[in-house]
N, CA, C and O atoms as a Tinker XYZ file with bonds, in Angstrom:
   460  protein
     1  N     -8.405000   -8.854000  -17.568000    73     2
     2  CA    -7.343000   -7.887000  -17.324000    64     1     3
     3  C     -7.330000   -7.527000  -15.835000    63     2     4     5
     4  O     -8.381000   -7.361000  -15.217000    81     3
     5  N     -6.173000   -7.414000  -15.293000    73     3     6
     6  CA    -5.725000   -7.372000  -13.930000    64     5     7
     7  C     -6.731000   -6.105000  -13.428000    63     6     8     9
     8  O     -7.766000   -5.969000  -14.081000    81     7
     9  N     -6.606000   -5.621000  -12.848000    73     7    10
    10  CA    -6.669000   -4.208000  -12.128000    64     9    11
    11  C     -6.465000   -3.766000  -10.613000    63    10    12    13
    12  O     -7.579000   -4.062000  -10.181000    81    11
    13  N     -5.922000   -3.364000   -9.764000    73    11    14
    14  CA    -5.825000   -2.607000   -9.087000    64    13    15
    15  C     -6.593000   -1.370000   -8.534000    63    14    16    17
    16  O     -6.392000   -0.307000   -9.120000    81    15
    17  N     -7.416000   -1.380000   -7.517000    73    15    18
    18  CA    -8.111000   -0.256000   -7.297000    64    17    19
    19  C     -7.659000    0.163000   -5.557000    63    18    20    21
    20  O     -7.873000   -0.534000   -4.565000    81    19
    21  N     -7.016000    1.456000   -5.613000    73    19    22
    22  CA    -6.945000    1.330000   -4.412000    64    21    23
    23  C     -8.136000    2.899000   -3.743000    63    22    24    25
    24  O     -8.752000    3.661000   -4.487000    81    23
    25  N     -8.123000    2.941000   -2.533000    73    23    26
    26  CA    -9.112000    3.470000   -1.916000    64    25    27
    27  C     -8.792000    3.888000   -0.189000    63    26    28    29
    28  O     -8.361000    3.018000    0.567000    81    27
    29  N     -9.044000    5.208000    0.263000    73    27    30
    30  CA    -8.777000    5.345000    1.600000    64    29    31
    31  C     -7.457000    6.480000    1.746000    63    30    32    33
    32  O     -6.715000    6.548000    2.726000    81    31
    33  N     -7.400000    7.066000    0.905000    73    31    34
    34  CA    -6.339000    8.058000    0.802000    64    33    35
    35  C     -6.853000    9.654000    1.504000    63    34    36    37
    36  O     -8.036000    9.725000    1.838000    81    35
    37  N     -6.193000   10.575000    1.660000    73    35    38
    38  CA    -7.139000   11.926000    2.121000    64    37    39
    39  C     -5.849000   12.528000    3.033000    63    38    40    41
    40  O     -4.726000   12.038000    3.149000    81    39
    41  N     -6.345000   13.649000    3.587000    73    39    42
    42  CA    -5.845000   14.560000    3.989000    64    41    43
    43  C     -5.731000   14.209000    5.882000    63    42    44    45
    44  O     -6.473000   13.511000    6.573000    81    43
    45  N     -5.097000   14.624000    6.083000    73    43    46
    46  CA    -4.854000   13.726000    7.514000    64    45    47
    47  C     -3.322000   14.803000    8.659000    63    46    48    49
    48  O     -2.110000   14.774000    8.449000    81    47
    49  N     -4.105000   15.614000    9.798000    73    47    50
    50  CA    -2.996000   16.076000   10.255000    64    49    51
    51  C     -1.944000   15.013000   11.143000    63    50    52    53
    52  O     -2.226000   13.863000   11.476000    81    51
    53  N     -0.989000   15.554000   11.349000    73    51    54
    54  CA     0.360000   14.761000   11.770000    64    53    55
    55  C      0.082000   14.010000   12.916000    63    54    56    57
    56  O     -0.743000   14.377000   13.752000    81    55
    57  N      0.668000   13.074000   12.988000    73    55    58
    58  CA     0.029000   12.058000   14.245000    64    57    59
    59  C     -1.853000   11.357000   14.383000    63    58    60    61
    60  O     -2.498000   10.849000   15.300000    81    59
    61  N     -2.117000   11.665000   13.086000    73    59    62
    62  CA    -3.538000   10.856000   12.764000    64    61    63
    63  C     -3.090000    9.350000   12.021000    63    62    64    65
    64  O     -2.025000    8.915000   11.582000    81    63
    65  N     -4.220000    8.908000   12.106000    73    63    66
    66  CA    -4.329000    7.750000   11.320000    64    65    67
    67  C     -4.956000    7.514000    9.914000    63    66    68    69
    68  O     -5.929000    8.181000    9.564000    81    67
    69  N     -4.365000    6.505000    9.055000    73    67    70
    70  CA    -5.678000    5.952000    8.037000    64    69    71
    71  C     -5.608000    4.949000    7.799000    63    70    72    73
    72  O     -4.711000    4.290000    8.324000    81    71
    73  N     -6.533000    4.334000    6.879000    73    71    74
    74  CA    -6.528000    3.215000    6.437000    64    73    75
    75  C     -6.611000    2.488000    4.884000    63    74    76    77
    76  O     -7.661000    1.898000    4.633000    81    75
    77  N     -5.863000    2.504000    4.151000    73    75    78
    78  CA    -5.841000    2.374000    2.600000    64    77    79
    79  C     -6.148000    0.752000    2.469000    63    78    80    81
    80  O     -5.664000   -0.220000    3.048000    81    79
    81  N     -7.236000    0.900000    1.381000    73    79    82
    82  CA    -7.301000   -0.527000    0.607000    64    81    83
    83  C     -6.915000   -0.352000   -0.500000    63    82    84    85
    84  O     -6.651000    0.720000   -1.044000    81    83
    85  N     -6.838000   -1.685000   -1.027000    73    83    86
    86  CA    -6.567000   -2.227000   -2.344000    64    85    87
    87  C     -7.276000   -3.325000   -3.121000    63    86    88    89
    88  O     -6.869000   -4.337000   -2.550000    81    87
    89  N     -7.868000   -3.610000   -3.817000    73    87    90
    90  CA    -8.918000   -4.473000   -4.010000    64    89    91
    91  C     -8.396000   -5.037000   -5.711000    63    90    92    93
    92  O     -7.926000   -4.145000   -6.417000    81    91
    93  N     -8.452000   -5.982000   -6.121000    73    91    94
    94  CA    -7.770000   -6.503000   -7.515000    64    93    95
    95  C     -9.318000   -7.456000   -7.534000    63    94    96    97
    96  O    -10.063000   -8.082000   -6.781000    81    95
    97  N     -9.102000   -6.895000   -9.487000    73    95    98
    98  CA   -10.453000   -7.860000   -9.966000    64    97    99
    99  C     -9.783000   -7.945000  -11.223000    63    98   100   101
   100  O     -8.827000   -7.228000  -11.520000    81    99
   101  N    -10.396000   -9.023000  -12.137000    73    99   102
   102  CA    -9.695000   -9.451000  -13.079000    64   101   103
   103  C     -9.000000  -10.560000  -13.253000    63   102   104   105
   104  O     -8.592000  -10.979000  -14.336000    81   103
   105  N     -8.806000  -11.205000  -11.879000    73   103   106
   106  CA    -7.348000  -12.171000  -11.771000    64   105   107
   107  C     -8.737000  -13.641000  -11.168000    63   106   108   109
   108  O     -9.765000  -13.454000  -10.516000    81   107
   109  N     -8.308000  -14.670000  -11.595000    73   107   110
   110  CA    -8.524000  -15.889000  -11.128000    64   109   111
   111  C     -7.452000  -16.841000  -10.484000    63   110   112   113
   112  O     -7.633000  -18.041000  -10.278000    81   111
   113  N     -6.298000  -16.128000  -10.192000    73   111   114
   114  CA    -5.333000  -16.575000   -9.192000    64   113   115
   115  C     -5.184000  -15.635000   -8.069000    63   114   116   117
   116  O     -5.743000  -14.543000   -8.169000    81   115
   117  N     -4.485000  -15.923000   -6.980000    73   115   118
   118  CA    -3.938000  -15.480000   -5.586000    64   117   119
   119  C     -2.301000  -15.348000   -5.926000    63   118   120   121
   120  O     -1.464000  -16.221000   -6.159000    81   119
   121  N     -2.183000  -13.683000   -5.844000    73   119   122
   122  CA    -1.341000  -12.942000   -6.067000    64   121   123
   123  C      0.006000  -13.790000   -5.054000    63   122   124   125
   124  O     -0.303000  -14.527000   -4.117000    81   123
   125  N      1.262000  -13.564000   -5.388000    73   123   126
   126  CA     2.058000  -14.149000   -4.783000    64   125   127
   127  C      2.652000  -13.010000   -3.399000    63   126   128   129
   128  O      3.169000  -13.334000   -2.330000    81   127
   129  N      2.338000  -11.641000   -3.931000    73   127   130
   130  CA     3.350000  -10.809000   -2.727000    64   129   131
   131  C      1.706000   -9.876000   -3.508000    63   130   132   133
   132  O      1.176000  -10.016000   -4.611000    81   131
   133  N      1.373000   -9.035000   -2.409000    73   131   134
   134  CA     0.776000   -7.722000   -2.640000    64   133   135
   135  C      1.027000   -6.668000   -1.992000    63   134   136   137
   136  O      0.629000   -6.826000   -0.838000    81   135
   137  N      1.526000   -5.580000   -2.154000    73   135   138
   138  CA     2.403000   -4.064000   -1.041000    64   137   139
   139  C      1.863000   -3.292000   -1.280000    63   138   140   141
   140  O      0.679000   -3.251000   -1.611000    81   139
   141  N      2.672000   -2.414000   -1.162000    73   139   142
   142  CA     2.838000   -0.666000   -1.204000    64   141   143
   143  C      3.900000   -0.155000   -1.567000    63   142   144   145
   144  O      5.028000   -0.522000   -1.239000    81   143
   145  N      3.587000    0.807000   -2.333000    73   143   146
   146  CA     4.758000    1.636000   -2.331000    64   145   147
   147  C      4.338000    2.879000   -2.278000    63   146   148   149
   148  O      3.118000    3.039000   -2.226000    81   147
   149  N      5.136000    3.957000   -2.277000    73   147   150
   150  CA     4.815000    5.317000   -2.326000    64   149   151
   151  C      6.054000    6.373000   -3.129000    63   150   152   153
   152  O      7.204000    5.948000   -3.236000    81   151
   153  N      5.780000    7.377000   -3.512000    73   151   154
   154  CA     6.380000    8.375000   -4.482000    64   153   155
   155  C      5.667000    9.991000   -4.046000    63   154   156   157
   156  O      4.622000   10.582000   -4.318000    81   155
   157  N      6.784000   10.250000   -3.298000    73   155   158
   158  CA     6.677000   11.734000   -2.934000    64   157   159
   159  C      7.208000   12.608000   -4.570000    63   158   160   161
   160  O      7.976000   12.082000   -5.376000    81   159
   161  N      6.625000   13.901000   -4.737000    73   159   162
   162  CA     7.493000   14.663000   -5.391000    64   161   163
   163  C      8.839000   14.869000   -5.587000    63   162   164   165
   164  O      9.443000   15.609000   -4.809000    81   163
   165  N      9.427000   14.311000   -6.538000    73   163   166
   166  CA    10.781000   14.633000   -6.917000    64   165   167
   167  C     11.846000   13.081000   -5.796000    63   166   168   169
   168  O     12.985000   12.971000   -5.342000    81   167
   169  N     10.995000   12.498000   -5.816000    73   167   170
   170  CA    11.664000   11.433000   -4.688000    64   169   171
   171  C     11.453000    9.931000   -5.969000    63   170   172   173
   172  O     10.753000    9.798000   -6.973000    81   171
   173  N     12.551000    8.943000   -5.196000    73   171   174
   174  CA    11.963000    8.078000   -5.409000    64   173   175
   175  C     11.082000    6.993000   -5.258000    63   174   176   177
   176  O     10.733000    7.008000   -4.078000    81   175
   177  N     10.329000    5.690000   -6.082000    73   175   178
   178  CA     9.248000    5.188000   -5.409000    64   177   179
   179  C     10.119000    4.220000   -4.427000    63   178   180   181
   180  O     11.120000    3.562000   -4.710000    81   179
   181  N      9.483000    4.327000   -3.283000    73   179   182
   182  CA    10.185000    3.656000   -1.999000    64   181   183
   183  C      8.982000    2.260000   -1.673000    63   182   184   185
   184  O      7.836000    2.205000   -2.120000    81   183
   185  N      9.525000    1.433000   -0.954000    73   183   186
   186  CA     8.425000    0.595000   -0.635000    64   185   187
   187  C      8.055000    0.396000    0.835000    63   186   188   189
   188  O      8.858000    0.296000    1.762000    81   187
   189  N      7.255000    0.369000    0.881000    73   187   190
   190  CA     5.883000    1.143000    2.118000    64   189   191
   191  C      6.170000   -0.306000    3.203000    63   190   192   193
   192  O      6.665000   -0.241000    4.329000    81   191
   193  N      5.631000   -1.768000    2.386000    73   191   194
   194  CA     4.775000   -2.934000    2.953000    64   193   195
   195  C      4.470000   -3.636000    2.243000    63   194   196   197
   196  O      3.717000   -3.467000    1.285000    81   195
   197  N      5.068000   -4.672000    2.624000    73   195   198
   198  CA     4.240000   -5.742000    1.380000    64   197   199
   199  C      4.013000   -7.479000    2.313000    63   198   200   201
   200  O      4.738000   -7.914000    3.207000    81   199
   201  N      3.036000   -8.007000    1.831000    73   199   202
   202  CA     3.351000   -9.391000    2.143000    64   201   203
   203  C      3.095000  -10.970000    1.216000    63   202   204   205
   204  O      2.501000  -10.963000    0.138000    81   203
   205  N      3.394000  -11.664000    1.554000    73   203   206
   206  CA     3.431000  -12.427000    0.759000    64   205   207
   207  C      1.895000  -13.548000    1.024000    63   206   208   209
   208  O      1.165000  -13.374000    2.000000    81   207
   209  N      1.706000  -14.334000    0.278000    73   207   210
   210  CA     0.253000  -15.119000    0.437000    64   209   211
   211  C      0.422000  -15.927000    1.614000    63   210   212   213
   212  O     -0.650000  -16.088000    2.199000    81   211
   213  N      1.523000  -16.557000    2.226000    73   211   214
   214  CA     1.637000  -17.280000    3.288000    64   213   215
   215  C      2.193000  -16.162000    4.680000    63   214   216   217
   216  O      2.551000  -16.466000    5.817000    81   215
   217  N      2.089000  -14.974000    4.095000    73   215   218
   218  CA     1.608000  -13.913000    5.738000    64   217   219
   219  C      3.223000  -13.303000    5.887000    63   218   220   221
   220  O      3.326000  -12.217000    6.456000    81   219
   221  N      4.375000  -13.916000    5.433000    73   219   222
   222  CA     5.471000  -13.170000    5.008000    64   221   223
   223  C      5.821000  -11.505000    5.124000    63   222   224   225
   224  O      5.966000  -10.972000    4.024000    81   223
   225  N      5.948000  -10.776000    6.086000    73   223   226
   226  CA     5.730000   -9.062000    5.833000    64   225   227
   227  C      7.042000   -8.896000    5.989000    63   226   228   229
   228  O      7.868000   -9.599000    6.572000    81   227
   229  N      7.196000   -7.442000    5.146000    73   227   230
   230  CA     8.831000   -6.734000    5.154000    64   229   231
   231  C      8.038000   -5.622000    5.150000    63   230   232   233
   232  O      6.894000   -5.545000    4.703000    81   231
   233  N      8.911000   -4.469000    5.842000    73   231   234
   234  CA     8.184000   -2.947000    5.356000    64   233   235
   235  C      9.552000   -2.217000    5.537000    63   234   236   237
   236  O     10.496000   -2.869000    5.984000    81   235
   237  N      9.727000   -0.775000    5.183000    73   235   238
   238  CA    10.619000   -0.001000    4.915000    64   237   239
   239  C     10.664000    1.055000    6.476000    63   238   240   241
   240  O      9.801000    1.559000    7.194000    81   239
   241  N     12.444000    1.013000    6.469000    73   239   242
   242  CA    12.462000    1.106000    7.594000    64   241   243
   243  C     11.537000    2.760000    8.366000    63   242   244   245
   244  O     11.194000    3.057000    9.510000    81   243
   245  N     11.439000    3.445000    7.053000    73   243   246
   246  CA    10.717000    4.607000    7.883000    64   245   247
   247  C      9.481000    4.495000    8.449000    63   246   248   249
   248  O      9.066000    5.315000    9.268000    81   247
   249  N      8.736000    3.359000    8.008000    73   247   250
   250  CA     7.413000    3.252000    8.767000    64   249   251
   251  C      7.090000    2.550000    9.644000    63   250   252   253
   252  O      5.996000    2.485000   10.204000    81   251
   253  N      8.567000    1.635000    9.933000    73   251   254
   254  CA     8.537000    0.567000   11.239000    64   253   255
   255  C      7.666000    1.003000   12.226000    63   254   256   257
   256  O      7.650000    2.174000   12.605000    81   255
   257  N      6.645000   -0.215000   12.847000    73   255   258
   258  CA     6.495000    0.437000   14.201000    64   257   259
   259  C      5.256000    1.100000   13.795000    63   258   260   261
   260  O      4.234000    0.687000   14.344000    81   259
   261  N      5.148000    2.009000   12.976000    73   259   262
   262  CA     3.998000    2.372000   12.558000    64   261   263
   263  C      2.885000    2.147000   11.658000    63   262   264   265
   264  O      1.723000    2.514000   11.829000    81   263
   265  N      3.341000    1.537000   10.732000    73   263   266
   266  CA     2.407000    0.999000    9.619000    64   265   267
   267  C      2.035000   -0.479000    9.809000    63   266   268   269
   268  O      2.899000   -1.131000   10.396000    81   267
   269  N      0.912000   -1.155000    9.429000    73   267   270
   270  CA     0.634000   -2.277000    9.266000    64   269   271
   271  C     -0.150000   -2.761000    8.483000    63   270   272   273
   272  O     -1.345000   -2.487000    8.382000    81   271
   273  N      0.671000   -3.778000    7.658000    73   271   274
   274  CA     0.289000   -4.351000    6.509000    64   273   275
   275  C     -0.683000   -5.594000    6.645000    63   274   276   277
   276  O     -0.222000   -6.505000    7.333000    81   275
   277  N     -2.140000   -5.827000    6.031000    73   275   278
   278  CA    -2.673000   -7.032000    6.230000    64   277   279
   279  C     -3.100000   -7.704000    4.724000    63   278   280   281
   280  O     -2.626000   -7.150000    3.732000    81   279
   281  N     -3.929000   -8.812000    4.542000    73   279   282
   282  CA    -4.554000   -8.757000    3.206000    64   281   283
   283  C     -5.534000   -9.975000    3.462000    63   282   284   285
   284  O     -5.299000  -10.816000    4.330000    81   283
   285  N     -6.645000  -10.008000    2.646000    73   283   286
   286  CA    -7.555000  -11.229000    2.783000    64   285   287
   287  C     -7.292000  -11.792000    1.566000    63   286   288   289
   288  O     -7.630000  -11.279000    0.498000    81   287
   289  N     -6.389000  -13.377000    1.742000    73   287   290
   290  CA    -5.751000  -13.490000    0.163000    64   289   291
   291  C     -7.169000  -14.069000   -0.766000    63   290   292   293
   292  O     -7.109000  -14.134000   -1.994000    81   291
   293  N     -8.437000  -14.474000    0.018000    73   291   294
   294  CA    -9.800000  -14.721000   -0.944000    64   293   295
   295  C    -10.547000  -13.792000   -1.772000    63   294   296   297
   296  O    -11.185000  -13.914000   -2.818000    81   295
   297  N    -10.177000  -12.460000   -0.700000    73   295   298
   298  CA   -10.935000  -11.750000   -1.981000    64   297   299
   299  C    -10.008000  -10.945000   -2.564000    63   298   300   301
   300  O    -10.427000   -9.943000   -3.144000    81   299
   301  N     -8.568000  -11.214000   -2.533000    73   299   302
   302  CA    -7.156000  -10.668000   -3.248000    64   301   303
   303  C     -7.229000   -9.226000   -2.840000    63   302   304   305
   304  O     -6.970000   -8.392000   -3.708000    81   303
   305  N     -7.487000   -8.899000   -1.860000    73   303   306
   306  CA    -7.282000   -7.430000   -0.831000    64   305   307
   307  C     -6.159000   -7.106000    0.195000    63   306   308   309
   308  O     -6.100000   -7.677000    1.284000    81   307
   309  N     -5.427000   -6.325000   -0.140000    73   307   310
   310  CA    -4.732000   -5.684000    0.851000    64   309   311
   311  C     -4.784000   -4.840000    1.162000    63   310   312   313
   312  O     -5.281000   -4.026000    0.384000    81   311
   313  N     -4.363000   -4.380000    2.414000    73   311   314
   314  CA    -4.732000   -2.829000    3.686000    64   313   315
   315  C     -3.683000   -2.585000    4.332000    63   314   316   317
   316  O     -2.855000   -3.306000    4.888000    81   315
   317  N     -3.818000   -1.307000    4.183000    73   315   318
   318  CA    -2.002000   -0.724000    5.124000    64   317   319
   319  C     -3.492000    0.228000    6.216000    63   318   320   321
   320  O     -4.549000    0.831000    6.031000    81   319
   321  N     -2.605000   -0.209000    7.302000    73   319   322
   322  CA    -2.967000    0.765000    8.434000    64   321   323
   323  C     -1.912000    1.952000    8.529000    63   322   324   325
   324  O     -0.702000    1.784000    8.377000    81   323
   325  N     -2.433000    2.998000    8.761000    73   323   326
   326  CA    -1.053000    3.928000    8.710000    64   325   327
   327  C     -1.555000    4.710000   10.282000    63   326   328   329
   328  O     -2.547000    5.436000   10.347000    81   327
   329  N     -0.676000    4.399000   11.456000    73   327   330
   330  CA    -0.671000    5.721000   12.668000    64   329   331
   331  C      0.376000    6.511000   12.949000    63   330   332   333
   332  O      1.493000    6.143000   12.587000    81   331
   333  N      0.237000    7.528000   13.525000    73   331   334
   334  CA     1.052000    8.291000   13.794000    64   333   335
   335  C      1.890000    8.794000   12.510000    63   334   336   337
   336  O      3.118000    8.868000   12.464000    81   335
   337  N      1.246000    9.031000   11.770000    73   335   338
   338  CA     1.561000   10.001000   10.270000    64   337   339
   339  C      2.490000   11.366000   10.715000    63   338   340   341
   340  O      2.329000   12.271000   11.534000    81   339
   341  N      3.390000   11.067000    9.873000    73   339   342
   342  CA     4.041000   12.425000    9.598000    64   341   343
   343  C      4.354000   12.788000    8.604000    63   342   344   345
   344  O      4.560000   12.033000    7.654000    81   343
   345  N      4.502000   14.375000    8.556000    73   343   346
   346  CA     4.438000   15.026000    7.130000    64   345   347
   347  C      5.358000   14.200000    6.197000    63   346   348   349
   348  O      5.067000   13.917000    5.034000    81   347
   349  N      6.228000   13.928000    6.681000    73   347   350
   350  CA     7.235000   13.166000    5.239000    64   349   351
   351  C      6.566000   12.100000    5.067000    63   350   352   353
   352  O      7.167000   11.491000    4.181000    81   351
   353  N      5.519000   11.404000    5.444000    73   351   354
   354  CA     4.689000   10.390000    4.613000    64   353   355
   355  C      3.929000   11.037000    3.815000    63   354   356   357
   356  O      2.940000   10.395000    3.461000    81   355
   357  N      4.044000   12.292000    3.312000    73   355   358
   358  CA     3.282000   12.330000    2.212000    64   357   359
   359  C      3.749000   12.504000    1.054000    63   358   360   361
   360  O      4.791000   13.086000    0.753000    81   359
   361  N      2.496000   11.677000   -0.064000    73   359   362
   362  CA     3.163000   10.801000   -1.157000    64   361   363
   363  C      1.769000   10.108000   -1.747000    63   362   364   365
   364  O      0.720000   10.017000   -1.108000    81   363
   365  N      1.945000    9.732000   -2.839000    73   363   366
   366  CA     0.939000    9.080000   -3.572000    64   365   367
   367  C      1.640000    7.607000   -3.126000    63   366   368   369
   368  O      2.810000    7.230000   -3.178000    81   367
   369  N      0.058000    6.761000   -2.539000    73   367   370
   370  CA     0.178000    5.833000   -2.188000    64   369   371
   371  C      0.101000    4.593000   -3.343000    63   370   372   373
   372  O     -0.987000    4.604000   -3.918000    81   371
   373  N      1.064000    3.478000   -3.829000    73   371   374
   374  CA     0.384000    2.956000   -4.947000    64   373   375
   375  C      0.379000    1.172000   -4.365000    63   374   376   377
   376  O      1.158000    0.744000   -3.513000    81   375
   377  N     -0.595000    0.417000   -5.007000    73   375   378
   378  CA    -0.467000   -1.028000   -4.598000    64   377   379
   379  C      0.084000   -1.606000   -5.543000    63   378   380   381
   380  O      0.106000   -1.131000   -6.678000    81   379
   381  N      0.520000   -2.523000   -5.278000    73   379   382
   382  CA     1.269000   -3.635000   -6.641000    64   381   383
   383  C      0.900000   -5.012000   -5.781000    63   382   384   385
   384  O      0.582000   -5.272000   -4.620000    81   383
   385  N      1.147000   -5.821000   -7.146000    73   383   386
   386  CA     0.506000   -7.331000   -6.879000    64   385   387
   387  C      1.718000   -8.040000   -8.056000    63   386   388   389
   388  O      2.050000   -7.604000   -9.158000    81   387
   389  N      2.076000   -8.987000   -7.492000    73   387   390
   390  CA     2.821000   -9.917000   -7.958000    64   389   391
   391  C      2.569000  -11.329000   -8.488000    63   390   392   393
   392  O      2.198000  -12.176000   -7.675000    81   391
   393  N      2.674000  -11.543000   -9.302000    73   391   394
   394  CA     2.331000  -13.324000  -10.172000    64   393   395
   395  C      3.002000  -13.355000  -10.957000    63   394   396   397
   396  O      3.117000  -12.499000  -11.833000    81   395
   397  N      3.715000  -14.507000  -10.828000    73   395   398
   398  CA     4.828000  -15.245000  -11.614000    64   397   399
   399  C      5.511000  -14.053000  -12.377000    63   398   400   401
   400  O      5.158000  -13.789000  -13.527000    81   399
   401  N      6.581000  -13.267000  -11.675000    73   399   402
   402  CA     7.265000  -12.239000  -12.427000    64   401   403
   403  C      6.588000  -11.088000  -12.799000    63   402   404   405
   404  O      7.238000  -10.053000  -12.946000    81   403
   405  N      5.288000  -11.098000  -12.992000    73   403   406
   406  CA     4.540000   -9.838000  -13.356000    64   405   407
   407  C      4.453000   -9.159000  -12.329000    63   406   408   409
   408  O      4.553000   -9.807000  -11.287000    81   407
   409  N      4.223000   -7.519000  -12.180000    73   407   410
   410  CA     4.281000   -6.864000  -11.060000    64   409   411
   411  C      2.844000   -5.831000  -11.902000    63   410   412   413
   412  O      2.939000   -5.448000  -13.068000    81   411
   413  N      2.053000   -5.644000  -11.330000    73   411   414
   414  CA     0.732000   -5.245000  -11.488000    64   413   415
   415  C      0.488000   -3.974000  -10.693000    63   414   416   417
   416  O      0.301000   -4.172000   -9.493000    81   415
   417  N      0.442000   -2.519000  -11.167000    73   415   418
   418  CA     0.258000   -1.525000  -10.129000    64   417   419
   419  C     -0.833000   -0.885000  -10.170000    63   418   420   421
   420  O     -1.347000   -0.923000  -11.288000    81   419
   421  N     -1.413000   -0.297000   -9.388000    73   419   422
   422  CA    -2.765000    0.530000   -9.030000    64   421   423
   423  C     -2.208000    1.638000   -9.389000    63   422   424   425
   424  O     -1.016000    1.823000   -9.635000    81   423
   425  N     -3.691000    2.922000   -9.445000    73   423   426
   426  CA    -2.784000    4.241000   -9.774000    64   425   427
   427  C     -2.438000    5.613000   -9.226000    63   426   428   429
   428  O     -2.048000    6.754000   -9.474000    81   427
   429  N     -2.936000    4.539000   -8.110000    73   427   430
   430  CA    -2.265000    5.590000   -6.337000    64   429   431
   431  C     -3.360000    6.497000   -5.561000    63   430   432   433
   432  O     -4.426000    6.692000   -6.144000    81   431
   433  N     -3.188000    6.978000   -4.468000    73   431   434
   434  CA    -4.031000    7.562000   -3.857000    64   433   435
   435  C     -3.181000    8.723000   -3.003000    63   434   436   437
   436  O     -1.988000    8.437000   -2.908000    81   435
   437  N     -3.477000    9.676000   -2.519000    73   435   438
   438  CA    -2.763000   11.057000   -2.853000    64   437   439
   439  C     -3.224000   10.537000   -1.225000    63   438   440   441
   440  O     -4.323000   10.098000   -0.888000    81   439
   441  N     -2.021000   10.742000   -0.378000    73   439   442
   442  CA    -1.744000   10.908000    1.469000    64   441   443
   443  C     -1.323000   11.937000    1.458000    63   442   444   445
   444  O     -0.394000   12.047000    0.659000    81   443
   445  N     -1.680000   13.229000    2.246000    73   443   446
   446  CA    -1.550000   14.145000    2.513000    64   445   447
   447  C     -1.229000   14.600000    3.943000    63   446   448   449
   448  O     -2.221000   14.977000    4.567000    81   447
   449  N      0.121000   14.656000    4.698000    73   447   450
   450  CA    -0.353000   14.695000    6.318000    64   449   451
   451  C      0.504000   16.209000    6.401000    63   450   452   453
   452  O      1.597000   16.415000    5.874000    81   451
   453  N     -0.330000   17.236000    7.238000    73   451   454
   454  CA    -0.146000   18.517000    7.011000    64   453   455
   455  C     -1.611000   18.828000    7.826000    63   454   456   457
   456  O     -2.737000   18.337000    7.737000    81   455
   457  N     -0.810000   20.250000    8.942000    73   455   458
   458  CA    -1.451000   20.477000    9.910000    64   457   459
   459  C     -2.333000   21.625000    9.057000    63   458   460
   460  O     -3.234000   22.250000    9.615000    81   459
């Protein structure tokens, strides 16, 4: 069974940095796309970053410039760098992983940016 674990979430004032992982066990294949997304209160889930196994990245335009998406596709890990945080990035952070049509999600990590 798939799983999703992500890790690196916390409290963080405005214009700090972090660094979120994501780590998948369970799987004996290499995920086709692995991202982010995120879900503020009363919002919808938006998508953060994602990339694909051949290095492929798209991210959403509010974090251009600031966020950066990586992944080590051997040990099926992906990492968002996040700088220069601002309060409207906060949001439960979640990962998803993609194979053949299936979309696989983690069960988020609480970003908090607030002075």
């Amino acid at each position: 069974q798939v799983q999703l674990v992500e890790s690196g979430g916390g409290l963080v004032q405005p214009g700090g940095s972090l660094r979120l992982s994501c780590a998948a066990s369970g799987s004996t294949f290499s995920f086709e796309t692995m991202g982010w997304y995120r879900q503020a209160p009363g919002k919808r889930r938006e998508l953060v970053a994602a990339s694909t196994s051949t290095g492929t990245t798209r991210y959403g335009d509010s974090v251009k410039g600031r966020f950066s998406i990586s992944r080590d596709n051997a040990k099926n890990t992906v990492f968002l760098e996040m700088n220069t945080l601002k309060p409207e990035d906060t949001a439960v952070y979640l990962c998803s992983a993609v194979y053949r049509g299936t979309t696989y999600w983690g069960q988020g990590t609480q970003v908090t940016v607030s002075s």
